[in-house]
C-alpha positions, 0 to 999 in steps of 0.5 A, spaced: 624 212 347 631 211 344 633 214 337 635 207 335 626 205 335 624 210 332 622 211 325 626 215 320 621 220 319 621 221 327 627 221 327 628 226 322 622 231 326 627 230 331 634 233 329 630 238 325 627 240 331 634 239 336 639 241 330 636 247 328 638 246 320 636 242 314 643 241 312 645 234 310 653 232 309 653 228 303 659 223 303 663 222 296 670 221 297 674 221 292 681 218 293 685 224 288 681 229 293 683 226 299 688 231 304 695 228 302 696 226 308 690 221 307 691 218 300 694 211 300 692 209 307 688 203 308 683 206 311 685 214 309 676 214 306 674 212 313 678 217 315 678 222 311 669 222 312 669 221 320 673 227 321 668 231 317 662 228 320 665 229 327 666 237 325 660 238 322 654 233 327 653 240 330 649 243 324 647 237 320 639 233 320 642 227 317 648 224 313 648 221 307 654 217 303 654 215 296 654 207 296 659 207 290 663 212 292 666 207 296 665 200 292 668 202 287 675 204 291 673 196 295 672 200 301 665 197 303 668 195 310 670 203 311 662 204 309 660 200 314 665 202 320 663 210 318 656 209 318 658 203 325 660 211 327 655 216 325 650 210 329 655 210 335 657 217 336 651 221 333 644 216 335 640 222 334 643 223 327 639 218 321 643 216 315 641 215 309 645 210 304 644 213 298 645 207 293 638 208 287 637 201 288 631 199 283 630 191 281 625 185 281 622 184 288 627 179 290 633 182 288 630 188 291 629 183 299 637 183 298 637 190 297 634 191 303 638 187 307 644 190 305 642 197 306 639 196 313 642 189 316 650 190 313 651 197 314 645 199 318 642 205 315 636 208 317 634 210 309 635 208 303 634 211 296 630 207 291 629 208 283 621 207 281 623 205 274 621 197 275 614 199 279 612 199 286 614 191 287 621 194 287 619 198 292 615 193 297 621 189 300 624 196 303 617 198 306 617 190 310 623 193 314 620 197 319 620 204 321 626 204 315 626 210 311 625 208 303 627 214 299 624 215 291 627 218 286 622 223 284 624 229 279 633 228 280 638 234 279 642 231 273 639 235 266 638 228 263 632 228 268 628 231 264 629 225 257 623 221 262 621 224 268 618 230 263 614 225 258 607 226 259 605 220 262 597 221 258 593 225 263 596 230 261 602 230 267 609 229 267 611 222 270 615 226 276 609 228 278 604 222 277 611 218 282 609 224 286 602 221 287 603 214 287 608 215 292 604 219 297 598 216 296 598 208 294 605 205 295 606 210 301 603 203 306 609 204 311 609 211 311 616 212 312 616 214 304 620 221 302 622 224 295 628 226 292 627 232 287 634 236 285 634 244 288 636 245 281 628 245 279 625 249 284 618 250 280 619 242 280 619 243 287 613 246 289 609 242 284 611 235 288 609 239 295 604 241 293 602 234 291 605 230 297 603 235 303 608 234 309 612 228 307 620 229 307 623 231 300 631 229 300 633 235 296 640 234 293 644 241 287 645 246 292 653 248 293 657 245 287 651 244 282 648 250 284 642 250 286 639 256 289 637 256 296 632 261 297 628 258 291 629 252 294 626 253 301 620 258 298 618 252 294 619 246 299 617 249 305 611 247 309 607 252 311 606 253 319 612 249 320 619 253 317 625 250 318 622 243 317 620 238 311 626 238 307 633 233 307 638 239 303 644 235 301 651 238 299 656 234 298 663 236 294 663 244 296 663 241 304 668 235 303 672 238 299 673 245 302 680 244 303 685 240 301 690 241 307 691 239 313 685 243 314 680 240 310 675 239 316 675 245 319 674 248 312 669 243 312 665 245 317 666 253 317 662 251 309 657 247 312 656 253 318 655 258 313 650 253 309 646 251 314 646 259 316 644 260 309 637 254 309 635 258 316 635 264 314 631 262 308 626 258 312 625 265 316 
């Protein structure tokens, strides 16, 4: 079968088994952090990430870049030929456009359309602030991944995920439930809880089962990697089950010439790091 029919989350099961890694390259390119030899040219962003992706498609399970990372810069058109690239190059690869999309079904549909018509991303994260009609125009579109902010891993997290939703459970955990039990209809649903929360972590896994959790924390907001694969891990299946997402400590490894190259040596040594831990 062509990677491009598959589900998200078989081709997810796929790059963990073929790639060897739970790594995710996560994409925020700041023009003032670009290589000098970058900064100002019209497609020096598109440039800037391809060049990281090519050095480091070896050693990742998904990428995933920041939609406003390139809106803000107008460079919506160097997110499309990035990800036209990743698609192209890289098949066996899911991308998952990381934009936190939440408003009224019908706005939603148009979300969608965005994420998996314009840019042709295989997932999408979503906010469940607005409820499951926020939700429901996503799962229409089959076998994409639709991706639901969970337990997030900002500290301002806590000032509503932590509110006792009445039964004696924190809203993170009751979003836990309803994602992996009552809206999870396409089955292509996943979470997103940050890895500076590892006990949170454990929690929604021991609620959610196999399903995918997005794991952003770990490099430049400190994240513990141990903790976070102990607490996420699947018992019987190491080495699967999570999408552990650094960002700014791959991408901005170097600010030289070297900058990919440096990237890639980091995104080794954390992918080494993810499969020791799930050993």
């Amino acid at each position: 079968m062509n990677s491009r029919s598959n589900t998200f989350n078989q081709q997810l099961q796929s790059a963990w088994a073929s790639q060897g890694s739970m790594l995710c390259v996560g994409f925020d390119p700041d023009p003032k952090r670009l290589p000098p030899s970058l900064q100002g040219k019209p497609e020096g962003i598109f440039e800037f990430c391809r060049e990281i992706a090519d050095a480091t498609a070896d050693l990742v399970c998904a990428f995933k870049p920041q939609f406003a990372y390139f809106a803000s810069q107008r460079a919506e058109a160097q997110l499309e030929k990035l990800i036209s690239h990743l698609k192209d190059k890289y098949p066996h690869i899911p991308v998952i456009l990381d934009s936190k999309r939440g408003d009224i079904g019908s706005t939603a549909d148009h979300y969608a359309l965005e994420a998996f018509e314009r840019y042709g991303a295989d997932a999408v994260t979503v906010n469940p602030y607005m409820g499951f009609d926020t939700i429901e125009p996503y799962l229409k579109h089959a076998g994409k991944g639709v991706i639901v902010l969970c337990r997030t891993s900002n500290p301002g997290g806590s000032d509503l995920q932590f509110l006792n939703v009445g039964s004696g459970e924190p809203l993170y955990l009751h979003v836990a439930k309803l994602a992996a039990q009552k809206w999870n209809s396409s089955g292509q649903i996943s979470l997103v809880v940050g890895a500076t929360f590892p006990e949170e972590i454990a929690k929604v896994r021991a609620i959610v089962g196999d399903m995918p959790l997005l794991i952003p924390g770990i490099g430049a907001q400190g994240g513990d990697i141990d903790a976070t694969v102990n607490a996420g891990r699947i018992a019987g299946a190491p080495g699967t089950g999570m999408i552990i997402n650094s960002s700014r400590a791959i991408l901005y490894a170097s600010a030289a010439a070297d900058f990919a190259q440096a990237a890639r040596a980091v995104a080794q040594s954390t992918r080494d790091a993810l499969r020791s831990a799930a050993k």
